[in-house]
KEMI-958601 format. One record per residue (C-alpha): x, y, z; residue in one letter; residue number from 1. Coordinates in nm, 4 decimals. Example, Ala and Ser with C-alpha at 12.3 -4.5 7.8 and 13.67 -1.06 7.14 Angstrom:
BEGIN
@xx: 1.2300&yy: -0.4500&zz: 0.7800&r: A&k: 1
@xx: 1.3670&yy: -0.1060&zz: 0.7140&r: S&k: 2
***
This chain:
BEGIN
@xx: 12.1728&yy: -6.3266&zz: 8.8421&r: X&k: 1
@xx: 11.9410&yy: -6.4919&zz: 9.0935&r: X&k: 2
@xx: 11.6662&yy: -6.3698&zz: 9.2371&r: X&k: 3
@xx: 11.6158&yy: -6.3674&zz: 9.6118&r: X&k: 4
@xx: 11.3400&yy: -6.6186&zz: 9.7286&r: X&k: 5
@xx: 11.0862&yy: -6.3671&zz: 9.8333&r: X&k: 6
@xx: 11.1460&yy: -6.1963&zz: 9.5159&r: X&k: 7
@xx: 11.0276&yy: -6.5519&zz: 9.3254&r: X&k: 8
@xx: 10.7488&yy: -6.5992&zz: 9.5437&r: X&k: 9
@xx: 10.6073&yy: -6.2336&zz: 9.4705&r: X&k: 10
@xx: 10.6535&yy: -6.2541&zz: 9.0682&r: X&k: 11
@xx: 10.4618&yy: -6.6100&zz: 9.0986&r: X&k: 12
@xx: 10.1464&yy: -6.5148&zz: 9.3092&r: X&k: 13
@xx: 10.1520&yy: -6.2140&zz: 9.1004&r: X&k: 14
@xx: 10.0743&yy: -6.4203&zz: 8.8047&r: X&k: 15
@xx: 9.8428&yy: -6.6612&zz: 8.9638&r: X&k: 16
@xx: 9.6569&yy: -6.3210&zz: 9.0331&r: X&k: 17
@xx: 9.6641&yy: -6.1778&zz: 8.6839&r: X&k: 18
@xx: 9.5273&yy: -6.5449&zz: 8.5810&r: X&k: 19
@xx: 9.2959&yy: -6.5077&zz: 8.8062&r: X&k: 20
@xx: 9.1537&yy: -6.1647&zz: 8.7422&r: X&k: 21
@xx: 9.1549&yy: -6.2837&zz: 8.3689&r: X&k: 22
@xx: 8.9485&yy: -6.5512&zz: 8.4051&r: X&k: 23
@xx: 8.7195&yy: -6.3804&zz: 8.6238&r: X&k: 24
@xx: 8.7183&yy: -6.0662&zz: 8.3503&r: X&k: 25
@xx: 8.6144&yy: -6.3781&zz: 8.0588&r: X&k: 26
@xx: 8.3302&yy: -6.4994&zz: 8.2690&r: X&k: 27
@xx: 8.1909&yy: -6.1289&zz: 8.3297&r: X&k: 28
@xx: 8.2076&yy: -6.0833&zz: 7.9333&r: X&k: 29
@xx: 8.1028&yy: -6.4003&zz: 7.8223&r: X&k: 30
@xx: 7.7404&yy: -6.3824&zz: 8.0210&r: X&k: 31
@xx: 7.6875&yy: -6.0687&zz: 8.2248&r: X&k: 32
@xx: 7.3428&yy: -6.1902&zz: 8.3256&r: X&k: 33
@xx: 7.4879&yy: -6.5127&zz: 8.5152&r: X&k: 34
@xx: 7.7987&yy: -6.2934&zz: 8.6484&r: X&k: 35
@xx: 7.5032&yy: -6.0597&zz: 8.8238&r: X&k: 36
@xx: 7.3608&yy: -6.4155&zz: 8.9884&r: X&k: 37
@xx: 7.6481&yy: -6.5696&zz: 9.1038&r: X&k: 38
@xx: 7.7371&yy: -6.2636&zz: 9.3050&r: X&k: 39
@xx: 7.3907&yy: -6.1881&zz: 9.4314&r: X&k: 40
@xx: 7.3611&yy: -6.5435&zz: 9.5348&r: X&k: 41
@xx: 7.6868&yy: -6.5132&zz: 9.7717&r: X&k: 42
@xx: 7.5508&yy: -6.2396&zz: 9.9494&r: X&k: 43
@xx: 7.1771&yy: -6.4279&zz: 10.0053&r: X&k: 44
@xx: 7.0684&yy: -6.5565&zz: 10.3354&r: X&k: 45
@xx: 7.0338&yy: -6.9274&zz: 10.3364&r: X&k: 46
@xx: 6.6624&yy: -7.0446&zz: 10.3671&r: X&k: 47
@xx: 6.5468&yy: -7.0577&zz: 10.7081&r: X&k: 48
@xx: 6.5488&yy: -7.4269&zz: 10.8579&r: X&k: 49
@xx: 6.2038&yy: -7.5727&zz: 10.8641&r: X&k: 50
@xx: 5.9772&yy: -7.5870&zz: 11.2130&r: X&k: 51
@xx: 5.7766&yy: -7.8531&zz: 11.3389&r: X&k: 52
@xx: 5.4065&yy: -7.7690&zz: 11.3290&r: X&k: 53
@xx: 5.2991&yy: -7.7814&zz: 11.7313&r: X&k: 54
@xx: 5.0491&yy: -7.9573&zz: 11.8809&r: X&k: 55
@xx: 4.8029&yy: -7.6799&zz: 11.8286&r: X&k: 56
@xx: 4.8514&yy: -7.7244&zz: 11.4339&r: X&k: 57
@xx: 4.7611&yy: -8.1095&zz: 11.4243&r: X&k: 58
@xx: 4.5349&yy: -8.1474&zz: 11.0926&r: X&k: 59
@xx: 4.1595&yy: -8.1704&zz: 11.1845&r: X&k: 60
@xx: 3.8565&yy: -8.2108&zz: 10.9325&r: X&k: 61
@xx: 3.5857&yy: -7.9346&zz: 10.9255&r: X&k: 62
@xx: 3.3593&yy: -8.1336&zz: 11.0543&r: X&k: 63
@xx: 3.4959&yy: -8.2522&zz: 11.3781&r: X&k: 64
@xx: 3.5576&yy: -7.8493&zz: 11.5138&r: X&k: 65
***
């Protein structure tokens, strides 16, 4: 008996997901703590791209106000 091709392709992404949920499941158990991190961090803004200071903020001593 032979199963159709879609059929095949179902049963095999099926198991790539169980591996995957398995893995994911060992990582969760084995350190909760970084689990917690590694999701907050994909959900965090990336830093905001640095500004150049204007001319207003060039560096002057005390003294020469």
């Amino acid at each position: 008996m032979s199963l159709p091709p879609i059929a095949t392709l179902l049963i095999i992404a099926g198991a790539v997901l169980a591996f995957v949920v398995l893995v994911g499941l060992v990582l969760v158990l084995r350190d909760p703590g970084a689990a917690r991190r590694r999701i907050e961090s994909a959900f965090r803004r990336p830093p905001r791209p640095p500004k150049t200071a204007g001319d207003e903020q060039y560096y002057r001593p005390y003294w020469s106000r």
